[in-house]
One Martini backbone bead per residue (centre of mass of N, CA, C, O) as a GRO file, in nm:
protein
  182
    1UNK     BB    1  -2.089   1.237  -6.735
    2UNK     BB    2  -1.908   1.006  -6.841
    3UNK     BB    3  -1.645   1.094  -6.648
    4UNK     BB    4  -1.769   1.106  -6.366
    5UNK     BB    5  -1.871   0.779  -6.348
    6UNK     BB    6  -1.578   0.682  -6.383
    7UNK     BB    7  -1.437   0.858  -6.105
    8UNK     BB    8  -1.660   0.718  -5.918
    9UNK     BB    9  -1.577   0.429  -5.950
   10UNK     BB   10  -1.273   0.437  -5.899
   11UNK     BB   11  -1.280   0.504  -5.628
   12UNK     BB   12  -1.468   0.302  -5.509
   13UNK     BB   13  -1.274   0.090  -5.571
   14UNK     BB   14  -1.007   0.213  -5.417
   15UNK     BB   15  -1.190   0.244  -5.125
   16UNK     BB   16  -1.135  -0.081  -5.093
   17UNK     BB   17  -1.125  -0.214  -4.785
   18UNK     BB   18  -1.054  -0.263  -4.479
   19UNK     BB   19  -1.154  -0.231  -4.214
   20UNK     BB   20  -1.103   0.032  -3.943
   21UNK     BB   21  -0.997  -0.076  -3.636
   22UNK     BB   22  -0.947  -0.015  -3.346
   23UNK     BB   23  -0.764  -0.046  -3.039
   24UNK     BB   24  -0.778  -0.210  -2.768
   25UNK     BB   25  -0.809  -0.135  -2.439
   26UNK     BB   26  -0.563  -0.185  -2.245
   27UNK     BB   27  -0.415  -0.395  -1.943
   28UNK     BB   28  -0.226  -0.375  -1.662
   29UNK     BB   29   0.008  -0.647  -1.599
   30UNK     BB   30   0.072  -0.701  -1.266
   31UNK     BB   31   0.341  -0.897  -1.116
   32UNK     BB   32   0.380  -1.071  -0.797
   33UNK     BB   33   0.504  -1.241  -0.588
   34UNK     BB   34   0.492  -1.484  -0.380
   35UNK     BB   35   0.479  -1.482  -0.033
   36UNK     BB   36   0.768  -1.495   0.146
   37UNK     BB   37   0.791  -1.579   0.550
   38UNK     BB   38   0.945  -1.454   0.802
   39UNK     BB   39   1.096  -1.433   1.133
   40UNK     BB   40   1.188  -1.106   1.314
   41UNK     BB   41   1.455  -1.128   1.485
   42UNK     BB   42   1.558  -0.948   1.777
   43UNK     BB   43   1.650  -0.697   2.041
   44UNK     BB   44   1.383  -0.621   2.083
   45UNK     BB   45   1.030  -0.638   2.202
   46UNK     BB   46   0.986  -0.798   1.903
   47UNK     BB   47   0.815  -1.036   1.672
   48UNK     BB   48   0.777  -1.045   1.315
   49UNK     BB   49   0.663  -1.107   0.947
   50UNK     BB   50   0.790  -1.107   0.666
   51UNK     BB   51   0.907  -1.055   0.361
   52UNK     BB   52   1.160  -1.116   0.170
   53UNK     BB   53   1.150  -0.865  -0.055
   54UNK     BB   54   1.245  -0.723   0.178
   55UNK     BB   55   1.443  -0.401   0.261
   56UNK     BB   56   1.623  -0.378   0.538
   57UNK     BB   57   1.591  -0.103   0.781
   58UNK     BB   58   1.764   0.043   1.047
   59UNK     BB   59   1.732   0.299   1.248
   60UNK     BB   60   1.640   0.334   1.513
   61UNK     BB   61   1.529   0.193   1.798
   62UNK     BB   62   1.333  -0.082   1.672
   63UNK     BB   63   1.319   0.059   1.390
   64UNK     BB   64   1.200   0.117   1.040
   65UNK     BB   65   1.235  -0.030   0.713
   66UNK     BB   66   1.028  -0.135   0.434
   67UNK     BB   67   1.169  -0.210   0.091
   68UNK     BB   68   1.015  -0.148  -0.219
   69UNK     BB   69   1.184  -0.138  -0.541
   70UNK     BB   70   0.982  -0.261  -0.723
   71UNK     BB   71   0.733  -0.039  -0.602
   72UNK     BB   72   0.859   0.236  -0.476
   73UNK     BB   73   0.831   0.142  -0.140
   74UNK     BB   74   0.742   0.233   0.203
   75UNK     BB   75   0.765   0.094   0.520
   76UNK     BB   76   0.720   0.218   0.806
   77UNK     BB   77   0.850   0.158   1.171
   78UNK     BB   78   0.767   0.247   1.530
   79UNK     BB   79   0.909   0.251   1.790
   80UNK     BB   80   0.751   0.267   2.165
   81UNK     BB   81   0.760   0.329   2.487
   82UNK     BB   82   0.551   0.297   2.739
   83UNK     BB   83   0.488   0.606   2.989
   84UNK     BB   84   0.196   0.686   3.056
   85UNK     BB   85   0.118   0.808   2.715
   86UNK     BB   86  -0.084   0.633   2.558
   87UNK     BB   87  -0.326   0.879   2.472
   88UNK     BB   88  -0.108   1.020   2.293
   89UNK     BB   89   0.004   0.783   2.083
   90UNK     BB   90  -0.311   0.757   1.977
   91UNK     BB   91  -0.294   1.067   1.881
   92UNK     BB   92  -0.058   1.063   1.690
   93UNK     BB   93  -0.152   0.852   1.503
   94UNK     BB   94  -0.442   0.954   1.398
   95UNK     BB   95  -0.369   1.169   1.309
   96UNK     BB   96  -0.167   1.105   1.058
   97UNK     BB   97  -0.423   0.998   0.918
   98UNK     BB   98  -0.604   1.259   0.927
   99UNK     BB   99  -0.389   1.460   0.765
  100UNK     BB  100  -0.518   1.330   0.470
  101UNK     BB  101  -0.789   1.377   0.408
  102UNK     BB  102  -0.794   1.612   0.184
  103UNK     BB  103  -0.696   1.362  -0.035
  104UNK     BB  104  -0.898   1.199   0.077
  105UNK     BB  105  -1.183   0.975   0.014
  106UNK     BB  106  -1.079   0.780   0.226
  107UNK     BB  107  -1.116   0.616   0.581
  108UNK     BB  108  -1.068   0.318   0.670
  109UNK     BB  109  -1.150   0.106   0.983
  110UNK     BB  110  -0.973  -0.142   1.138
  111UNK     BB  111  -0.971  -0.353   1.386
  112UNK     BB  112  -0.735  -0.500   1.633
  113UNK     BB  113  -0.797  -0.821   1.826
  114UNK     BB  114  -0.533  -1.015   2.050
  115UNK     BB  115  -0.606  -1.188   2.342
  116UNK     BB  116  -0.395  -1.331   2.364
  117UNK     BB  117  -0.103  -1.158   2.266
  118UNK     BB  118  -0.191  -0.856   2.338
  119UNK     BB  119  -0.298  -0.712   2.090
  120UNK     BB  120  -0.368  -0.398   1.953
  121UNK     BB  121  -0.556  -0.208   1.694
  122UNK     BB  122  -0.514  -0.028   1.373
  123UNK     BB  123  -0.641   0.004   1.028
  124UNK     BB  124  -0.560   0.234   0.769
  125UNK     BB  125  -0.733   0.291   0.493
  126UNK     BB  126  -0.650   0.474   0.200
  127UNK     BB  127  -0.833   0.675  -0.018
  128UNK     BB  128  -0.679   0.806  -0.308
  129UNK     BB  129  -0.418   1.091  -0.356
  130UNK     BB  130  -0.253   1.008  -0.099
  131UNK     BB  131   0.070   0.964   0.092
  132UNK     BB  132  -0.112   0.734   0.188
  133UNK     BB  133  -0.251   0.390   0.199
  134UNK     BB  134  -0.121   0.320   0.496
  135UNK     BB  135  -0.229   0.248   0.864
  136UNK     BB  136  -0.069   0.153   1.187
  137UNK     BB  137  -0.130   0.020   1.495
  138UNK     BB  138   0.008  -0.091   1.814
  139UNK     BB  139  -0.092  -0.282   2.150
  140UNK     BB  140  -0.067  -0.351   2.490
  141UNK     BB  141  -0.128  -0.053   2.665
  142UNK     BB  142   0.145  -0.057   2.837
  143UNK     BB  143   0.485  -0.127   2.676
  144UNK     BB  144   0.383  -0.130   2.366
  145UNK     BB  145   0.426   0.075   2.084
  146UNK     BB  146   0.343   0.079   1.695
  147UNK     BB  147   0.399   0.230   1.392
  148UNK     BB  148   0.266   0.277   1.042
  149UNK     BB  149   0.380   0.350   0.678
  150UNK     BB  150   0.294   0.406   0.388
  151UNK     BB  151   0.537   0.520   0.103
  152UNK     BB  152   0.550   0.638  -0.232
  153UNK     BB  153   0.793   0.782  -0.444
  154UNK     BB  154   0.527   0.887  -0.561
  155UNK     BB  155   0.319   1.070  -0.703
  156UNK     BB  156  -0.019   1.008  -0.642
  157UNK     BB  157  -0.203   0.752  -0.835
  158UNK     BB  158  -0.460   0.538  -0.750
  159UNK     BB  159  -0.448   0.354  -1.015
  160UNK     BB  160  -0.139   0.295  -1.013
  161UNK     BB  161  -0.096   0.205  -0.714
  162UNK     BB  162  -0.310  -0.052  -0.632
  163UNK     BB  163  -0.154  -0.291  -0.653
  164UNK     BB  164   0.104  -0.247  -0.490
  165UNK     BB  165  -0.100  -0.157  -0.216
  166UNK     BB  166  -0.231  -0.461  -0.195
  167UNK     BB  167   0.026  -0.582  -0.115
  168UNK     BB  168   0.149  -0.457   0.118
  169UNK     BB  169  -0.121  -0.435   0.289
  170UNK     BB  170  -0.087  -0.719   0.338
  171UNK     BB  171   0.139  -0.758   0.491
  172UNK     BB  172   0.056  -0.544   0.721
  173UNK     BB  173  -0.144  -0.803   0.838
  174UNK     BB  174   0.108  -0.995   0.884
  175UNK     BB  175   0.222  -0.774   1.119
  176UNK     BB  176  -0.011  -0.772   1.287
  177UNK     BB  177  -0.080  -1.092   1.324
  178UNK     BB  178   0.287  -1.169   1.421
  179UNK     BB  179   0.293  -0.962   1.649
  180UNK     BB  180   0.531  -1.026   1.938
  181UNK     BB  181   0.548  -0.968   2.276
  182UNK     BB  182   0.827  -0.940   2.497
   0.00000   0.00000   0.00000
C-alpha cells in the first residue's frame, strides 16, 4: 500500500507543470495598397479613371481587360456601339449575370443613374461561390454600351477571395462614376 502511495505521489509530482492552452484562431491580414486613380484616355468613345495598380491590356477595338496580378483577378470590359439594338444588349448584359444564379448566394442590384453625364446602368454584387462577384453595365441608351464582369483566376471560394473582390468592386464603381462619354 505504501508503495502505491509513494507511486501516485511521483506521478502527481512529476505531471505538474504549465497548463497547455490551445492557440487562437489567427485572422488573415490581407493589405492593399490605396487607390490612386488617373484617367485612362484613348480613341475610344470614352473615358474613365483607373487603379494605377492595374495592368492594361487592350483587346478588340476600345475593350480591355484589368490585371490585378497580386490579387490574381481581371476584369473585362467589353465596349460595343449601340445600332438599334439597345433591348438585345440590355437582355445579354442581364442574362451574364443571372446564369451565375446557380451558384450564387445572392445576386444584388444597385442602379446607376448619371444624368449630367448622360450614364446610366446596373451594378451586379454577386454573393456565394460564383465564376464573377461582380458585373456591370453603362449606356447612353442612344450610342454607347459598355459591359464589365470580374473573374478570379481560382476556383470561387468567397471567404477567401472577399477582402480582393471588395478591393475591385470599389474600382469597378470608381469606372462607373467617372466614365464619360465622347
Amino acid at each position: 500500500m505504501q508503495k502505491i502511495f509513494f507511486i501516485v505521489l511521483a506521478l502527481c509530482l512529476v505531471s505538474c507543470g504549465d497548463e497547455i492552452l490551445p492557440k487562437p484562431k489567427g485572422q488573415l491580414r490581407l493589405e492593399y495598397p490605396t487607390a490612386k486613380y488617373y484617367e485612362l484616355s484613348n480613341d475610344c468613345p470614352y473615358v474613365f479613371e483607373i487603379n494605377d495598380v492595374v495592368k492594361l491590356k487592350e483587346k478588340d477595338t476600345c475593350s480591355f481587360e484589368l490585371h490585378y496580378p497580386k490579387m490574381k483577378a481581371t476584369v473585362y470590359l467589353t465596349y460595343k456601339k449601340v445600332d438599334r439594338d439597345i433591348e438585345d444588349l440590355l437582355r445579354d448584359a442581364q442574362k451574364l449575370t443571372y446564369d451565375h444564379v446557380i451558384k450564387a448566394d445572392d445576386i444584388m442590384e444597385q442602379p446607376f443613374i448619371d444624368k449630367e453625364k448622360k450614364v446610366y446602368g446596373m451594378f451586379y454584387e454577386v454573393g456565394g461561390n460564383a465564376a464573377t462577384n461582380a458585373q456591370f453595365y453603362l449606356t447612353d441608351s442612344t450610342k454607347h454600351f459598355m459591359v464589365g464582369s470580374l473573374y478570379f483566376y481560382a476556383k470561387p471560394n468567397y471567404d477567401s477571395i472577399l477582402p480582393a473582390a471588395s478591393y475591385i468592386k470599389n474600382d469597378i464603381r470608381k469606372i462607373m462614376e467617372t466614365v464619360k462619354w465622347k
